[in-house]
VMD Tcl script that builds the backbone (N, CA, C; Angstrom):
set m [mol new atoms 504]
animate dup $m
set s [atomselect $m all]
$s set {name element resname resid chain x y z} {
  {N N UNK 1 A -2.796 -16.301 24.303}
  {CA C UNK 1 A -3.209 -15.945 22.963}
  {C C UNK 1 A -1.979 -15.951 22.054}
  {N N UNK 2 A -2.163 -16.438 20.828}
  {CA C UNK 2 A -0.936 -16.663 19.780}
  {C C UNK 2 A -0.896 -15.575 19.035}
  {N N UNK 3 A -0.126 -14.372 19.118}
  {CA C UNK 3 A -0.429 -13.166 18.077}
  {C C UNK 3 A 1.224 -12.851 17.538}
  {N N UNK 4 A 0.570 -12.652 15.821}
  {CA C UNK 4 A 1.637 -12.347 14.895}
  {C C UNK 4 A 1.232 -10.855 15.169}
  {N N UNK 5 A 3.078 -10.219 15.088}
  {CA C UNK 5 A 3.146 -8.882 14.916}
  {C C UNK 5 A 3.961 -8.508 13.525}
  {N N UNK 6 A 3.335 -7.685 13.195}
  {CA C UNK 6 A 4.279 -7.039 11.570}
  {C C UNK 6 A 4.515 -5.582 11.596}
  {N N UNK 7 A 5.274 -5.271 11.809}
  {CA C UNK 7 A 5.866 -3.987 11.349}
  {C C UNK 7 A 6.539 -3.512 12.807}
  {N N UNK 8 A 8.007 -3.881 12.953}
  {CA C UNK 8 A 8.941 -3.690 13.923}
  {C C UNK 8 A 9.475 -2.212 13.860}
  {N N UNK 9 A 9.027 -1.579 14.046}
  {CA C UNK 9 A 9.794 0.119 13.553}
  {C C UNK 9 A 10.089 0.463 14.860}
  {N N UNK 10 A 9.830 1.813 15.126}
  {CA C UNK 10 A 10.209 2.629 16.566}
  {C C UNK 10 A 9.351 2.353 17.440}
  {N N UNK 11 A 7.920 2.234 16.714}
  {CA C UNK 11 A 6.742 2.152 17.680}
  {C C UNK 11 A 6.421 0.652 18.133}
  {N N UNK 12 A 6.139 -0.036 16.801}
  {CA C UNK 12 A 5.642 -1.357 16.987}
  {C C UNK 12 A 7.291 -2.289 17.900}
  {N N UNK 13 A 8.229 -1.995 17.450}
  {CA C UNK 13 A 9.404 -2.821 18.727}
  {C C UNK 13 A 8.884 -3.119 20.161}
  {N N UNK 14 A 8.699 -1.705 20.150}
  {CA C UNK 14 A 8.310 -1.814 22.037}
  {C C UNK 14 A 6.887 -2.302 21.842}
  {N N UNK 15 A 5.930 -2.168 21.341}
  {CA C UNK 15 A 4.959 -2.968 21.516}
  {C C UNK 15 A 5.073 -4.269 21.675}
  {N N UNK 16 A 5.839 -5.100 21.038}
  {CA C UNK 16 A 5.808 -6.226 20.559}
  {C C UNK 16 A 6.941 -6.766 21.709}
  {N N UNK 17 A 7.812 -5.722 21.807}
  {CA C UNK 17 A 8.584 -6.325 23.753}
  {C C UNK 17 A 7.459 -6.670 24.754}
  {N N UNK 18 A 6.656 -5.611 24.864}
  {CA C UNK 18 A 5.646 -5.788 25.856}
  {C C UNK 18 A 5.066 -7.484 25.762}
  {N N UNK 19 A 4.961 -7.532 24.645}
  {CA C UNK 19 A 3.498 -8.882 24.742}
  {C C UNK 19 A 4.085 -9.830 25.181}
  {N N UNK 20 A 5.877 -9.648 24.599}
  {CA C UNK 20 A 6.495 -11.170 25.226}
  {C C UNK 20 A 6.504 -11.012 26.403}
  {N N UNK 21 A 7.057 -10.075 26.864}
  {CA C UNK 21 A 7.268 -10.136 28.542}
  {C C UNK 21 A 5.840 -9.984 29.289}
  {N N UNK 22 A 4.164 -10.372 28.679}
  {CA C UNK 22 A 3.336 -10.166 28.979}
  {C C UNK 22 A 2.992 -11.930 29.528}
  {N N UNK 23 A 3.979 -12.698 28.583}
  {CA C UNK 23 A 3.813 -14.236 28.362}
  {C C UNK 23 A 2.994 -14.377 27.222}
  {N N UNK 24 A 3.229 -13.960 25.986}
  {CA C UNK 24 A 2.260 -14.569 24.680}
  {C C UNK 24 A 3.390 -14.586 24.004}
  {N N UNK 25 A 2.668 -15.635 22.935}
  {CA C UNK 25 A 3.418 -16.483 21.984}
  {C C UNK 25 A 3.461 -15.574 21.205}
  {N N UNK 26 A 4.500 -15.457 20.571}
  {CA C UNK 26 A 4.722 -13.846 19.366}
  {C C UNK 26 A 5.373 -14.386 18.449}
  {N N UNK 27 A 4.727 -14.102 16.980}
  {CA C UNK 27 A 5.463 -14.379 15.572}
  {C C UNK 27 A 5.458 -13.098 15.097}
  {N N UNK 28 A 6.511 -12.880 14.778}
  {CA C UNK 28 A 7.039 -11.542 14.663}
  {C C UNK 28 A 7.586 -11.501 12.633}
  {N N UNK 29 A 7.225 -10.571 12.499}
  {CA C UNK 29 A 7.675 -10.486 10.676}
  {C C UNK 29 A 8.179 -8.485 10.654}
  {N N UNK 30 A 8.797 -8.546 9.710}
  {CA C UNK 30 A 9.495 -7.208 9.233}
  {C C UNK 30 A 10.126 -7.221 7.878}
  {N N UNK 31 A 9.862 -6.413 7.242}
  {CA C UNK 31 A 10.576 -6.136 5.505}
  {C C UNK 31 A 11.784 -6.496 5.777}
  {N N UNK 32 A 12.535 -5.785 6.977}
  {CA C UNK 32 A 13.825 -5.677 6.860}
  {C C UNK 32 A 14.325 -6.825 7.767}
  {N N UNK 33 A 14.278 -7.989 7.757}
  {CA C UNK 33 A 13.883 -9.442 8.265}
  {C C UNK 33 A 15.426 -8.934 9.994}
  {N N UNK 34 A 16.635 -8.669 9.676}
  {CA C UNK 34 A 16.934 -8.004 10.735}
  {C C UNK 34 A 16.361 -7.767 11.995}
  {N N UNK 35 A 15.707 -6.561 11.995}
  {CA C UNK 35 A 14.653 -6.109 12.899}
  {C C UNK 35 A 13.701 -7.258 13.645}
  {N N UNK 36 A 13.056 -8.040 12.902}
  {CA C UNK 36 A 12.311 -9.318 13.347}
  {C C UNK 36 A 13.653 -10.332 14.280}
  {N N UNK 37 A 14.729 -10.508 13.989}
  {CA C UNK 37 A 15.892 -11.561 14.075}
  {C C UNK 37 A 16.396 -10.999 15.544}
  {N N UNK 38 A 15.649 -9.556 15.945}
  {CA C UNK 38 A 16.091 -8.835 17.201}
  {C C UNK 38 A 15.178 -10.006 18.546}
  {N N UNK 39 A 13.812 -10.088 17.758}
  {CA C UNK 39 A 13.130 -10.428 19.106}
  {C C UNK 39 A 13.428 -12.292 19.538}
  {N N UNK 40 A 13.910 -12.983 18.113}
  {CA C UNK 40 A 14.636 -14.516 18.445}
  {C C UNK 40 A 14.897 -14.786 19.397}
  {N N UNK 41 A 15.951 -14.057 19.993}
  {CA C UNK 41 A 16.130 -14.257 21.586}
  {C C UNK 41 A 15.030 -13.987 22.872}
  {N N UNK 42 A 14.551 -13.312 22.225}
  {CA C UNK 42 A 13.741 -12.933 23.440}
  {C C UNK 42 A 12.645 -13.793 23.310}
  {N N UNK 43 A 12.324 -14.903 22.483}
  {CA C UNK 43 A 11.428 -15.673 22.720}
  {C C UNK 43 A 10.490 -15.848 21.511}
  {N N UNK 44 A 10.621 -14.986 20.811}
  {CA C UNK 44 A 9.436 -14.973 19.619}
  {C C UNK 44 A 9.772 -15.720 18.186}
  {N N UNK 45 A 8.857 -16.097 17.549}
  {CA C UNK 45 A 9.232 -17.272 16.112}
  {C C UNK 45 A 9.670 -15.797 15.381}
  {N N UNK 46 A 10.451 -16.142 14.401}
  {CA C UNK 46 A 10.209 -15.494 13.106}
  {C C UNK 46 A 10.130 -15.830 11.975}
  {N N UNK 47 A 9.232 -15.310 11.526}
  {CA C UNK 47 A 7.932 -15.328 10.353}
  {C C UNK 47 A 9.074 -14.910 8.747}
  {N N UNK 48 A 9.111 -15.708 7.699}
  {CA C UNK 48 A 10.008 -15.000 6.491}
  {C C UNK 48 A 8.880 -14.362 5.645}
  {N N UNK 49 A 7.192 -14.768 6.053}
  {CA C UNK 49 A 6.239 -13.731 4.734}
  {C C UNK 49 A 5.460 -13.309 5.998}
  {N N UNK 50 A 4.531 -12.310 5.453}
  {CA C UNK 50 A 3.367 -11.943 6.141}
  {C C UNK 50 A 2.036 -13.038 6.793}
  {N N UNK 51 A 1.871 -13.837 5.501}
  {CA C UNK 51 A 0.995 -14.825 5.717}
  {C C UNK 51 A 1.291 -15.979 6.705}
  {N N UNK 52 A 2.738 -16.154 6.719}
  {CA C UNK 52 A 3.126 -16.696 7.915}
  {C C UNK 52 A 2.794 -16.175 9.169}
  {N N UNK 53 A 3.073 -15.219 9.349}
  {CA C UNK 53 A 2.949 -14.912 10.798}
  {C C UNK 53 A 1.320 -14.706 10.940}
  {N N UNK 54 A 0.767 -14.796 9.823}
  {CA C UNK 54 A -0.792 -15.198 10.213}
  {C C UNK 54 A -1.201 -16.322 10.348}
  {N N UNK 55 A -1.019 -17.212 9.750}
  {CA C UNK 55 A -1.135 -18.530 9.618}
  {C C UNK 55 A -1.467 -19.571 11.108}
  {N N UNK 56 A -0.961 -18.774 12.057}
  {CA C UNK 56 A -0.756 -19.395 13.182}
  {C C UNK 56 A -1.574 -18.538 14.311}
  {N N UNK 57 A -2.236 -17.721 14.274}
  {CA C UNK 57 A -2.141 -16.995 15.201}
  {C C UNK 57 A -3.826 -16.329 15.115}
  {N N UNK 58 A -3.770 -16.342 16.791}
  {CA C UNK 58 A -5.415 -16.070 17.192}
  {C C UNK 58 A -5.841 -14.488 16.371}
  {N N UNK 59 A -4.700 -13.548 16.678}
  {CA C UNK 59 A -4.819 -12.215 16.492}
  {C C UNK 59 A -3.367 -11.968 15.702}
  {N N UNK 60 A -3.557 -10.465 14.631}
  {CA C UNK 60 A -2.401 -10.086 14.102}
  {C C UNK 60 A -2.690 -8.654 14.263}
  {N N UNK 61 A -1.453 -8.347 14.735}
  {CA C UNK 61 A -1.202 -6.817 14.980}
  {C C UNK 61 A -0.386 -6.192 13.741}
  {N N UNK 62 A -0.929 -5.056 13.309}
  {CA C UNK 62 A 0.023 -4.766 12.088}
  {C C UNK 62 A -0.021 -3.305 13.095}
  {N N UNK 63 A 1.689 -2.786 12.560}
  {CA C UNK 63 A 1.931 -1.236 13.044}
  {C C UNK 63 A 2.940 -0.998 11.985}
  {N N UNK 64 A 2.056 -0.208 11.301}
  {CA C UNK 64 A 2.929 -0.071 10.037}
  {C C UNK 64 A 3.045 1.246 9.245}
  {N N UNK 65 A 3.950 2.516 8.709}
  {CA C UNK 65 A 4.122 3.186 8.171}
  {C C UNK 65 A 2.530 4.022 7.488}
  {N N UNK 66 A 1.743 3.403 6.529}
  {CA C UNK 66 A 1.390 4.209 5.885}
  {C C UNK 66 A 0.374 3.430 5.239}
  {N N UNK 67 A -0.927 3.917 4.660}
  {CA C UNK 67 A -1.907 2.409 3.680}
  {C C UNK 67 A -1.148 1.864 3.122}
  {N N UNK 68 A 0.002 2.436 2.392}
  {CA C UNK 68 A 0.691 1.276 0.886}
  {C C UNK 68 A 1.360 0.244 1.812}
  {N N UNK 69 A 2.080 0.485 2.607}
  {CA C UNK 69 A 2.513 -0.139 3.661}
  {C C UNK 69 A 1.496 -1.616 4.195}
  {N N UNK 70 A 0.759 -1.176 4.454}
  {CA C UNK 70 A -0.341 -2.047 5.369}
  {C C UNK 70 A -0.951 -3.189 4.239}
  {N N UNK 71 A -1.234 -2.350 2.575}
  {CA C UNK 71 A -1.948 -3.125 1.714}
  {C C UNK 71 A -1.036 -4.097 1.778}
  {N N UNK 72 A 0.258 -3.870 1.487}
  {CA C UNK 72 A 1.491 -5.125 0.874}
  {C C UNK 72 A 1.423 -6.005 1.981}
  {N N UNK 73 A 1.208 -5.826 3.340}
  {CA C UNK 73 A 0.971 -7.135 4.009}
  {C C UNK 73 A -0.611 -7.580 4.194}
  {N N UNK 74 A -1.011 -7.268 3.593}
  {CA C UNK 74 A -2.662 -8.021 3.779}
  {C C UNK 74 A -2.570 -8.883 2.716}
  {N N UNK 75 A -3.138 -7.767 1.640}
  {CA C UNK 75 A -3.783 -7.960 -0.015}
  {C C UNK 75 A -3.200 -8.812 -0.470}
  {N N UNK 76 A -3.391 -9.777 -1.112}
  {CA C UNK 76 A -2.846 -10.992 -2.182}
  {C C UNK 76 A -2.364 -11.735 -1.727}
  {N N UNK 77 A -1.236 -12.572 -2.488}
  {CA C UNK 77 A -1.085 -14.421 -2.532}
  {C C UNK 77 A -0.041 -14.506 -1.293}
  {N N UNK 78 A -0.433 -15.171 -0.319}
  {CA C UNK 78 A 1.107 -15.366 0.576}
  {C C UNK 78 A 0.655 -14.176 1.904}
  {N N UNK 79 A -0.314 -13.750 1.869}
  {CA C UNK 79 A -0.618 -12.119 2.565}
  {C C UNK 79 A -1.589 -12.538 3.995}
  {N N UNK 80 A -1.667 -11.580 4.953}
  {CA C UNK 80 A -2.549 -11.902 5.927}
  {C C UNK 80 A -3.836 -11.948 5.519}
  {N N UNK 81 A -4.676 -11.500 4.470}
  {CA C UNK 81 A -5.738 -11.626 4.448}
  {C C UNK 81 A -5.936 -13.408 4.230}
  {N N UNK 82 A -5.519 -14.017 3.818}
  {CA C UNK 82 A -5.239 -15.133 3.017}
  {C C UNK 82 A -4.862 -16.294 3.831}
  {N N UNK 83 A -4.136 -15.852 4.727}
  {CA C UNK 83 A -3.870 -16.774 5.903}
  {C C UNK 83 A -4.508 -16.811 7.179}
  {N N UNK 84 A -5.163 -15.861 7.434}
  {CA C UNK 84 A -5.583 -15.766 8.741}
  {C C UNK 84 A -6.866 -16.758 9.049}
  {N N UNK 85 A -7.167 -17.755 9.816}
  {CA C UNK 85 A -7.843 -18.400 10.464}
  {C C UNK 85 A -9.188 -17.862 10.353}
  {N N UNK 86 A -10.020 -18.405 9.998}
  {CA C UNK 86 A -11.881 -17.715 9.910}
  {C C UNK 86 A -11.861 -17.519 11.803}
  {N N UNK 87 A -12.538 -16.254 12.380}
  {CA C UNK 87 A -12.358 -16.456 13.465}
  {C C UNK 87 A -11.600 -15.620 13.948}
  {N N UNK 88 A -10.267 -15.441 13.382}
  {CA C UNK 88 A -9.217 -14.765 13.904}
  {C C UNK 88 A -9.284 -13.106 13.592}
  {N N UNK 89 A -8.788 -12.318 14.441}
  {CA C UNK 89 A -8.704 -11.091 14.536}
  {C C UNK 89 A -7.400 -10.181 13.919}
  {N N UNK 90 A -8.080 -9.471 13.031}
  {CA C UNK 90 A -6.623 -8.271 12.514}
  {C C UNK 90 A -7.173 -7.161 13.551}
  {N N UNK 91 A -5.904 -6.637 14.147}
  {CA C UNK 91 A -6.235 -5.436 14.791}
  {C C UNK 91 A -4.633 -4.457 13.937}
  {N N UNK 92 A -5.486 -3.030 12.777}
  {CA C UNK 92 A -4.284 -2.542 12.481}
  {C C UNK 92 A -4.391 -1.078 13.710}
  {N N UNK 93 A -3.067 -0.981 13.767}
  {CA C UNK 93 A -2.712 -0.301 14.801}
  {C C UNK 93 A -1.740 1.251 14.466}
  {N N UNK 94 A -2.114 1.059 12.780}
  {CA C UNK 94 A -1.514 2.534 12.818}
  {C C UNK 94 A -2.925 3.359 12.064}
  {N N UNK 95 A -1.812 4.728 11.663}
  {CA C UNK 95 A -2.643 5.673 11.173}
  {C C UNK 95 A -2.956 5.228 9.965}
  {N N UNK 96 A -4.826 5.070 9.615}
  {CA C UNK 96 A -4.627 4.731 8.155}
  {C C UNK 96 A -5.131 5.557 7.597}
  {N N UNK 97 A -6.185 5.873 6.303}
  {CA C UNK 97 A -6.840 6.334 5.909}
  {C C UNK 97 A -8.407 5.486 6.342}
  {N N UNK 98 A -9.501 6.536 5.821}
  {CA C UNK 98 A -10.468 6.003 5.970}
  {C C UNK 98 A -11.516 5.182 5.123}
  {N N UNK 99 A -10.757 5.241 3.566}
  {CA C UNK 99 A -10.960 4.427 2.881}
  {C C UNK 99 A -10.889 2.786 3.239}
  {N N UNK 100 A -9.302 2.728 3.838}
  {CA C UNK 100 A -8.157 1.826 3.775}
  {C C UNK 100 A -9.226 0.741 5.108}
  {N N UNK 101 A -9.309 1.554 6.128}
  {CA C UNK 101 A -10.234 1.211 7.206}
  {C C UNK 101 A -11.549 -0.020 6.699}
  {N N UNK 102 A -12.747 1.285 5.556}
  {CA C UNK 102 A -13.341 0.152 4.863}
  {C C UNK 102 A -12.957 -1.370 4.501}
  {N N UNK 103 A -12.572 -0.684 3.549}
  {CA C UNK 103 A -11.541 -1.650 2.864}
  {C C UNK 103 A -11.352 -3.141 3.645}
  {N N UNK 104 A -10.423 -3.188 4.429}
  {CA C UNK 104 A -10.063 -4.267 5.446}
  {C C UNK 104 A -11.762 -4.398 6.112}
  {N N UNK 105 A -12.521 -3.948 6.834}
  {CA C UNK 105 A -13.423 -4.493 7.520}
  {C C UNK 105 A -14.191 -5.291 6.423}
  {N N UNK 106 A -14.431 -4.457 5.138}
  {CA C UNK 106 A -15.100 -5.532 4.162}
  {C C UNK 106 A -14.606 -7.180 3.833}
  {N N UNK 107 A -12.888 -6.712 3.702}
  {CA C UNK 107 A -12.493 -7.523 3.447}
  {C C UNK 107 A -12.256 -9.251 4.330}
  {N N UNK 108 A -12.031 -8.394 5.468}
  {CA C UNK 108 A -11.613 -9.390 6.803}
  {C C UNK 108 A -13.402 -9.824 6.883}
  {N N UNK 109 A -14.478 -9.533 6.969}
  {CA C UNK 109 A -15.687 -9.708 6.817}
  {C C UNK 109 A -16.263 -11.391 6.112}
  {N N UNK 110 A -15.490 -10.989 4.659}
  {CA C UNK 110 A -15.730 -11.292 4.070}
  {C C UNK 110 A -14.772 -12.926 4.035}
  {N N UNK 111 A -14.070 -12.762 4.581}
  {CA C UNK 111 A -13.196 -14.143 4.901}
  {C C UNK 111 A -13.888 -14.669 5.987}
  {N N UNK 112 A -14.538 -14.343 6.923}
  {CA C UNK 112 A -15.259 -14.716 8.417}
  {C C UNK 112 A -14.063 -14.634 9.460}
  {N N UNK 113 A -13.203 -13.422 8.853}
  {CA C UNK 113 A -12.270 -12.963 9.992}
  {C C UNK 113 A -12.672 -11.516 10.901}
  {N N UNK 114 A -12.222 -11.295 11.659}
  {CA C UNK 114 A -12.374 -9.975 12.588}
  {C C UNK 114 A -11.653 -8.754 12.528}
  {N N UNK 115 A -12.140 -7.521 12.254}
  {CA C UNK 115 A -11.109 -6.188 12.042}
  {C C UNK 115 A -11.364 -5.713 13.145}
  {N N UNK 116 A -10.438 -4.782 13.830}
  {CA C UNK 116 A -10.402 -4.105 14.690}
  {C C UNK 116 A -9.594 -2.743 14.319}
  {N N UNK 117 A -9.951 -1.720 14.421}
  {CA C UNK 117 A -8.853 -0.103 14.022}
  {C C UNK 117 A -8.866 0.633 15.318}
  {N N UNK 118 A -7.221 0.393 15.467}
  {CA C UNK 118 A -6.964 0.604 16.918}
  {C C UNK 118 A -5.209 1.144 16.621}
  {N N UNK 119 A -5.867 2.776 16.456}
  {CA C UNK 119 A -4.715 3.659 16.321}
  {C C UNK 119 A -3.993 3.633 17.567}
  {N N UNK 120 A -2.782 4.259 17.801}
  {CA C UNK 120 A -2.059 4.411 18.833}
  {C C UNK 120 A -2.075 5.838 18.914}
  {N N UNK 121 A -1.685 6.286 19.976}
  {CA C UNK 121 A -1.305 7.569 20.182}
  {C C UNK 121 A -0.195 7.609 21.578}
  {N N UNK 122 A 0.897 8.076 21.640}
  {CA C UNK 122 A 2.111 8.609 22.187}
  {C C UNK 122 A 3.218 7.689 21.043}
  {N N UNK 123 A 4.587 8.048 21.592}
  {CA C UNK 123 A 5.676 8.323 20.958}
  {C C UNK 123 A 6.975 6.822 21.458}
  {N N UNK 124 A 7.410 6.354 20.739}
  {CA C UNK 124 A 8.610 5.397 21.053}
  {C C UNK 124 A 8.678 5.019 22.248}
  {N N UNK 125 A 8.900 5.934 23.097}
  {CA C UNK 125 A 9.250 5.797 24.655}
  {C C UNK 125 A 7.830 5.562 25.551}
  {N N UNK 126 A 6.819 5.595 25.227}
  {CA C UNK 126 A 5.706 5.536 25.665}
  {C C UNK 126 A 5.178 3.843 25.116}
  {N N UNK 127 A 5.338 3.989 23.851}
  {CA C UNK 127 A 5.400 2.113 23.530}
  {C C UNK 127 A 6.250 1.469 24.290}
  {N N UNK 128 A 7.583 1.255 24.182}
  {CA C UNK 128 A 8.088 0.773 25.133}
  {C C UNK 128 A 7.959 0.517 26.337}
  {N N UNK 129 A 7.426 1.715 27.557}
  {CA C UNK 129 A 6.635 1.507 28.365}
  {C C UNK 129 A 5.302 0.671 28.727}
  {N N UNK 130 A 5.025 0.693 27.911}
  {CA C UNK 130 A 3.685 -0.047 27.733}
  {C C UNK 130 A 2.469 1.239 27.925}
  {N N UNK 131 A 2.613 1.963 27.494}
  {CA C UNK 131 A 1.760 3.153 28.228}
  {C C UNK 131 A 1.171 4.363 26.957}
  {N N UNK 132 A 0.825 3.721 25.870}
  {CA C UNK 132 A 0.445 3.847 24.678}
  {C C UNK 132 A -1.485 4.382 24.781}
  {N N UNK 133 A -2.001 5.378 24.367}
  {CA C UNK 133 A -3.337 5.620 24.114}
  {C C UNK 133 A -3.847 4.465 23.022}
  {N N UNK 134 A -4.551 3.952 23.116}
  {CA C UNK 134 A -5.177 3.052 21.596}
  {C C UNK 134 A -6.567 3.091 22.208}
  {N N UNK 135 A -7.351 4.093 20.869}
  {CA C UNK 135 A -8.372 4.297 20.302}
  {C C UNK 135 A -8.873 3.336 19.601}
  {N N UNK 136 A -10.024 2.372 19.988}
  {CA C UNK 136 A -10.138 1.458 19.309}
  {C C UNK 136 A -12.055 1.164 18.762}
  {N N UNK 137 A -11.928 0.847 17.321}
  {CA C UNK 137 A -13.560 0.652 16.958}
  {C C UNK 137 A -13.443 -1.123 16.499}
  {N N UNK 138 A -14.714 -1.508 16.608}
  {CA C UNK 138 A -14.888 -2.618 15.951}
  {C C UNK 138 A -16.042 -3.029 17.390}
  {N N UNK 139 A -16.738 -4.295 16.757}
  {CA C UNK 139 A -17.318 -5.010 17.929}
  {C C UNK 139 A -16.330 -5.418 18.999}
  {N N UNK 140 A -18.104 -5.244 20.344}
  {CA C UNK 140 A -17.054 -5.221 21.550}
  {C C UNK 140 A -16.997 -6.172 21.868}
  {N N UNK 141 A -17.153 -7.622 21.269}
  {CA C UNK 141 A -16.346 -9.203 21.708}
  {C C UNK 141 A -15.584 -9.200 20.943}
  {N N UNK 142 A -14.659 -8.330 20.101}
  {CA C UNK 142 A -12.932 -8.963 19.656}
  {C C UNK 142 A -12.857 -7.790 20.290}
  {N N UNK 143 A -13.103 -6.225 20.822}
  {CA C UNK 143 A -12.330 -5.507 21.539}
  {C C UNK 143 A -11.773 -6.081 23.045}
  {N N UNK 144 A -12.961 -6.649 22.964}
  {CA C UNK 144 A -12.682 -7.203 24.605}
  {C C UNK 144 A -11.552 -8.393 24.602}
  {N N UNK 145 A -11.689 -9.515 23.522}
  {CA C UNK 145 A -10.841 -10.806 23.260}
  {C C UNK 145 A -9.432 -9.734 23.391}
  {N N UNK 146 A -8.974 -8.919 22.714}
  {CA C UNK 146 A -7.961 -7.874 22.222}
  {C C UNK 146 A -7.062 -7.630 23.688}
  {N N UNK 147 A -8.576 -6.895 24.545}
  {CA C UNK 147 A -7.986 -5.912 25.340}
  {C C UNK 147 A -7.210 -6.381 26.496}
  {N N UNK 148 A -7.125 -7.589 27.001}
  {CA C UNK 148 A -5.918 -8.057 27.914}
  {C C UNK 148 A -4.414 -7.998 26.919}
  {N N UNK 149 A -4.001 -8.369 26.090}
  {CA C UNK 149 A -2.595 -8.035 25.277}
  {C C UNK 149 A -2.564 -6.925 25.128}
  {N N UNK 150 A -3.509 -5.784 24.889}
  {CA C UNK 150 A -3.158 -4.626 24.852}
  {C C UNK 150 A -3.066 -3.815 26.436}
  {N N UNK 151 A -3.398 -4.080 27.427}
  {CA C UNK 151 A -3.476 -3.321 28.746}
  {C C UNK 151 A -4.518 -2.557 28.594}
  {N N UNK 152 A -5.816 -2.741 29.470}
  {CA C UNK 152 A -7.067 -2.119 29.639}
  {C C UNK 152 A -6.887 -0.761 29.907}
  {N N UNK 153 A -5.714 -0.409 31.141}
  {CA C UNK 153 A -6.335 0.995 31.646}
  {C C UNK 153 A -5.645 2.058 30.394}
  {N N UNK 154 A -5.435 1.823 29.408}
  {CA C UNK 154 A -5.258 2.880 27.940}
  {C C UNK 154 A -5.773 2.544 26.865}
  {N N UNK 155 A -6.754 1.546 27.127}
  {CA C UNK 155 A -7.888 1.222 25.871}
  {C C UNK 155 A -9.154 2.033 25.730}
  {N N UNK 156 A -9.328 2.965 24.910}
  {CA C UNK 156 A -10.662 3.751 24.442}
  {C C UNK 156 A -11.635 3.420 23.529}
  {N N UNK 157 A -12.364 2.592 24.012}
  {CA C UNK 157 A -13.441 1.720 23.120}
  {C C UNK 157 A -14.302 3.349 22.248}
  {N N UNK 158 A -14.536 3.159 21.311}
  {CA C UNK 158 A -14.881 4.525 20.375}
  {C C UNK 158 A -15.971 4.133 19.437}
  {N N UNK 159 A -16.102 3.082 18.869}
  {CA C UNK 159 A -17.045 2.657 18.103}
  {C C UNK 159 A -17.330 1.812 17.664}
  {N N UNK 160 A -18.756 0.830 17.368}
  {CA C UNK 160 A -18.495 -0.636 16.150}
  {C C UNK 160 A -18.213 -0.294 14.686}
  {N N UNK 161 A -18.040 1.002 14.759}
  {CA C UNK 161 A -17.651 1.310 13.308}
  {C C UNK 161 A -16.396 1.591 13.162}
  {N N UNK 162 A -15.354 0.520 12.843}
  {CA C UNK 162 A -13.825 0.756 13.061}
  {C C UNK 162 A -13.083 1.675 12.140}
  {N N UNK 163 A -13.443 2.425 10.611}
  {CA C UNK 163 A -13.319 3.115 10.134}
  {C C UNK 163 A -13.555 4.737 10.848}
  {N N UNK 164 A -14.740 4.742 11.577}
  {CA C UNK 164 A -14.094 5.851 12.263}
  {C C UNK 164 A -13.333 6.301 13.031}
  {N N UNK 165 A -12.442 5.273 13.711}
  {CA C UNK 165 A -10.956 5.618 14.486}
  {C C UNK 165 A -10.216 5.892 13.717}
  {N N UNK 166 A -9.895 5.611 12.728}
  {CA C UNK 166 A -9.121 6.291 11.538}
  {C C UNK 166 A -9.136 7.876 11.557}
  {N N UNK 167 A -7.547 8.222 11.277}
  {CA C UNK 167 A -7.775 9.713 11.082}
  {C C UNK 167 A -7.222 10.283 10.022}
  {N N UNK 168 A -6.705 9.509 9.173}
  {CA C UNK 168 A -6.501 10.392 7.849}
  {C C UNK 168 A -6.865 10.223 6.726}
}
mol reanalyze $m
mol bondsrecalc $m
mol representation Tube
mol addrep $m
């Protein structure tokens, strides 16, 4: 599976170690383009916009700070909503709101793309591990397409309503 990752911080790093050393193709993007320039060696493209690292890719993982955070890589010209493949799957992977949740399922909907809201739960050292809780809603043929890159035995299928995994 070809999956762009965006948002390299404490949490999403070690996530995004995992997938390479899982064997998937990883396009990797970050504000602070640095951070992205870490995983080069280790095998992964790097992406200079958001829409790039969609552009290419079956699935996009966003793990990112905060909604304002998450909007600036979707919403508008050059953005994942915009690039992503009809078909293809956003799975966001942080805490959002439950507006924000809507929002994207309408939106990704509405392109004939796939949302998935698939919070994480443990801490830096637990991503890295690979050994992360993810709570996840959306239909269960992209949870399932999803759930080999993410590791089954810490996947909590929760609902087709992906706004309610959301918790803030």
């Amino acid at each position: 599976m070809k999956i762009g990752f965006i948002g390299l911080g404490s949490m999403g790093s070690g996530m995004a170690r995992n997938l390479i050393k899982a064997g998937h193709a990883l396009t990797v993007y970050n504000r602070t383009r640095s951070r992205a320039e870490e995983f080069r060696p280790l095998g992964a493209r790097v992406a200079g916009t958001p829409g790039e690292v969609a552009s290419d890719a079956d699935a996009v993982i966003t793990m990112l700070a905060d909604d304002r955070a998450l909007e600036d890589v979707i919403f508008g010209s050059g953005k994942v909503l915009e690039s992503l493949a009809t078909g293809a799957v956003h799975s966001s992977m942080s805490t959002i709101s439950l507006a924000l949740s809507r929002r994207l399922l309408a939106a990704h909907r509405e392109k004939g793309q796939h949302y998935l809201a698939a919070p994480v739960f443990g801490r830096p050292d637990a991503a890295a591990a690979g050994k992360l809780f993810i709570v996840v809603g959306g239909v269960s043929q992209q949870i399932l397409r999803c759930s080999k890159p993410w590791g089954r035995r810490h996947l909590w299928p929760a609902t087709i309503r992906p706004w309610r995994t959301s918790s803030s």
